[in-house]
Phi, psi and omega in degrees: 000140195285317182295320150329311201273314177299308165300309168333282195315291161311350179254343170262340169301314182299345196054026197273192194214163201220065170104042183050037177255340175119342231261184180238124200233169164301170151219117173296130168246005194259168168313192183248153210246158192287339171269000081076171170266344197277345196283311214308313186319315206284333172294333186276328179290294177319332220250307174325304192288305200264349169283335202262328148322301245223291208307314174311318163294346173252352155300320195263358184226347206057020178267345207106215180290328184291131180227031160244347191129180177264051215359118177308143196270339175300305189311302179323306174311319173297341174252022135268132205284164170257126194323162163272140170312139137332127159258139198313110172285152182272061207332164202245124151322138176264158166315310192286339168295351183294146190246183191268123172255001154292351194266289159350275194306330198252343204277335218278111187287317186298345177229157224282190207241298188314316186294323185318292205309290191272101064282089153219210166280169184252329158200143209022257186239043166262135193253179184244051163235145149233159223252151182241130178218140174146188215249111178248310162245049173104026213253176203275336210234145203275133186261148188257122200259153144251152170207119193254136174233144171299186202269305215300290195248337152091050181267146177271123168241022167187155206229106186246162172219139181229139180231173178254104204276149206316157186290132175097017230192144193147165160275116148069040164074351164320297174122029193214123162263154163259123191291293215233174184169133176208108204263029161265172190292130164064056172241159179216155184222144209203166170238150149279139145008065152099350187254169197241129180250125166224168190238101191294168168240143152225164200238127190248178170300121196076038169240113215291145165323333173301284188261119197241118187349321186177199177185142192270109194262110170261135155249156178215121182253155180287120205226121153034294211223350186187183199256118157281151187258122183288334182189173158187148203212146188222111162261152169239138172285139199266123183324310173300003202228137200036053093346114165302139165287133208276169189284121162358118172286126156314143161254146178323122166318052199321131157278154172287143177298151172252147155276157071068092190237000000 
């Protein structure tokens, strides 16, 4: 464009300067164009405002954009859930903790001098007895079930429980008191989950050691100072079962033929 070509020439001839830096610019003679100096001023203002916008907001915290702070560490904390308690186990006997329970049985003031007397072996030096551990009443050391039976049929005839008693205190110097005691024909004691189940066999008349009519299942839990009775269940057995098989009916003789007369 000529008026273009022309101003140019004249403004470097001219020496004029373009915002008093000396440097040399166009002169426009025509409107200003929509890209123009007036979009640039308003881009250059808008541009201003938001640097002034930005600065102000890094001003007031030193975080950046955040102008609340840094996040309490208690709030952060309150949305993590808290683990569930353990649940309590049932301490484990160590080898070496483990007790004598023939030691137990003869140390025990509480059973009779006859029950001592036939406590003895059954071969060489194995007795018919067994022994139980686990936490019936609450005490730091694993409570002990015993159970004595005979050698022959291994039916249980007396059901003992030793917990560990205070220091300086015991049967016979074990370091073991007796809890529970149960002394009759065909009884036995087991642990449940904290409970101590023991188990009658009864026997009606004419009924063999083996088979016994039924049997009565007691439970019993730890109350403060001793064992209270908790539940009971009465089974009965089905009749039919170790019972003899009845004997084979003869079979019938054949008569002999006649002839014919």
């Amino acid at each position: 464009m000529r008026g273009l070509d022309e101003g140019d020439a004249a403004g470097r001839a001219g020496g004029g300067s373009h915002g008093g830096t000396g440097a040399p610019g166009p002169v426009r003679t025509g409107p200003p164009r929509a890209g123009g100096p007036r979009a640039a001023g308003v881009a250059a203002v808008a541009g201003l405002a938001a640097a002034g916008l930005f600065m102000a907001a890094c001003s007031t915290g030193g975080t950046g954009s955040r102008d609340e702070g840094a996040a309490r560490p208690d709030a952060s904390a309150a949305t993590v859930p808290t683990p569930p308690a353990a649940a309590a186990v049932s301490p484990r006997p160590k080898e070496d903790a483990r007790v004598d329970p023939i030691a137990l049985l003869k140390a025990d003031p509480k059973i009779d001098d006859r029950m001592k007397d036939d406590l003895k072996p059954c071969v060489a030096d194995a007795y018919p007895v067994d022994t139980s551990y686990g936490n019936l009443t609450g005490g730091a050391e694993p409570d002990v079930v015993v159970n004595v039976m005979t050698c022959g049929d291994a039916v249980g005839i007396g059901t003992y429980v030793y917990r560990r008693a205070p220091a300086g205190s015991g049967t016979g110097g074990t370091g073991y008191e007796n809890v529970f005691t149960a002394e009759e024909a065909a009884v036995y004691g087991t642990i449940d989950r904290g409970d101590l189940i023991v188990t009658k066999q009864v026997y009606a008349k004419g009924d063999s050691v083996a088979y016994p009519s039924g049997e009565d299942v007691l439970t019993y839990r730890w109350a403060g100072t001793r064992f209270t009775q908790h539940d009971w269940v009465h089974n009965e057995y089905s009749r039919a079962v170790g019972d003899e098989e009845p004997a084979a009916e003869a079979e019938p003789v054949p008569r002999p033929s006649v002839p014919a007369g």
